[in-house]
C-alpha positions in Angstrom: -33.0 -47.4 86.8 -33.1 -43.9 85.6 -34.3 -45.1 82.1 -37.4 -47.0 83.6 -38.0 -43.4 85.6 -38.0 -41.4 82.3 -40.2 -43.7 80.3 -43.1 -44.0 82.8 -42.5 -40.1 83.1 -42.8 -39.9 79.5 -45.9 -42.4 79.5 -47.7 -40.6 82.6 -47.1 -37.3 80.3 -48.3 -38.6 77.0 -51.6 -40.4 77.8 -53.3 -42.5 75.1 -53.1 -39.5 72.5 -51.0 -36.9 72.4 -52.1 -35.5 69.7 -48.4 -35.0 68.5 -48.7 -37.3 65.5 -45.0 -37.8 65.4 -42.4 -40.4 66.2 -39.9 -39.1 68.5 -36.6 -40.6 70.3 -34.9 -39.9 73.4 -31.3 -41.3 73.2 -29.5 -41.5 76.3 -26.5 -42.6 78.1 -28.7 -45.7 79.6 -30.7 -46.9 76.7 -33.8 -44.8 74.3 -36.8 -44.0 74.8 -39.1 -44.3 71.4 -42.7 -42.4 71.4 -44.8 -43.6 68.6 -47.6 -40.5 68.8 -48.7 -41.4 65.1 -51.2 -44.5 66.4 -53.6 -44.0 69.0 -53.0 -45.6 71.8 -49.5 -43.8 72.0 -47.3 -46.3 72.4 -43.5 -46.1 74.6 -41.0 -48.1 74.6 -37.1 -48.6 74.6 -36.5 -49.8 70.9 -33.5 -48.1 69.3 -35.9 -46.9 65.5 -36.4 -44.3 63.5 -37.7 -41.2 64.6 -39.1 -38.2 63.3 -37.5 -36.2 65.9 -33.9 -37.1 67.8 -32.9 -35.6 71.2 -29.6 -36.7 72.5 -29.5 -35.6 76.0 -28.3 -37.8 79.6 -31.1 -39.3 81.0 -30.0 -36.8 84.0 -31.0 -33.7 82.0 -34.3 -35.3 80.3 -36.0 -36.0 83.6 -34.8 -32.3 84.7 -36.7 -31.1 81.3 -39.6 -32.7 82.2 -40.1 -31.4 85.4 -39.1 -27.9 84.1 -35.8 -27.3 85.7 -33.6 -27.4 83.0 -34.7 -24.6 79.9 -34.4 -26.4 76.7 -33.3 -23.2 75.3 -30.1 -23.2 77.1 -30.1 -26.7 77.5 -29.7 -26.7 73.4 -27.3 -24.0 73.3 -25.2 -25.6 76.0 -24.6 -28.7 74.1 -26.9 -30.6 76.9 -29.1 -31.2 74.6 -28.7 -32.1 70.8 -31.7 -32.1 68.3 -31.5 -34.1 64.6 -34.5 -33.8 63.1 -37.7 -32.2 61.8 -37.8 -29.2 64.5 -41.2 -28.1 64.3 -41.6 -32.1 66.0 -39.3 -30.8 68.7 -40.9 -27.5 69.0 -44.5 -29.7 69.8 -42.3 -31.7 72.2 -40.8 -29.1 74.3 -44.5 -27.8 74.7 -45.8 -30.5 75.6 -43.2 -32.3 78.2 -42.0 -28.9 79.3 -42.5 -28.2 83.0 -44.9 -31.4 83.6 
């Protein structure tokens, strides 16, 4: 349930282009979320592939950094969120899903 929640979040956030020109995963406790930004439309879905850009995080704490009430700052140095990756991709991500 909270999976569907995060990727129409993510999808209402994202649009048809981004502009991000990155692919991107959100692995969870539930299932992924994958953002191919690198096509236009943008496409969503919850295929486990490759990404650019990892962030392991409960789907809990990615619907709270969506909506701004969890820093990914601290949510990083916590160990509530964990990054693998190409970071300037999850710099461009935190600006853009931060507090939406």
């Amino acid at each position: 349930m909270s999976l569907q929640i995060l990727t129409d979040r993510i999808v209402n956030i994202l649009g048809t282009d981004s502009g991000l020109d990155a692919t991107v995963k959100f692995k969870t406790e539930e299932g992924n979320v994958f953002i191919n930004s690198k096509v236009v439309p943008n496409t969503v879905s919850n295929e486990d592939l490759e990404a650019d850009c990892t962030f392991e995080v409960s789907t809990k704490n990615a619907l709270k950094l969506i909506d701004g009430d969890l820093n990914a700052m601290m949510a990083y140095m916590t160990g509530k969120l964990k990054i693998d990756g190409d970071m300037g991709t999850a710099m461009k991500i935190a600006q853009t899903f931060g507090g939406k």
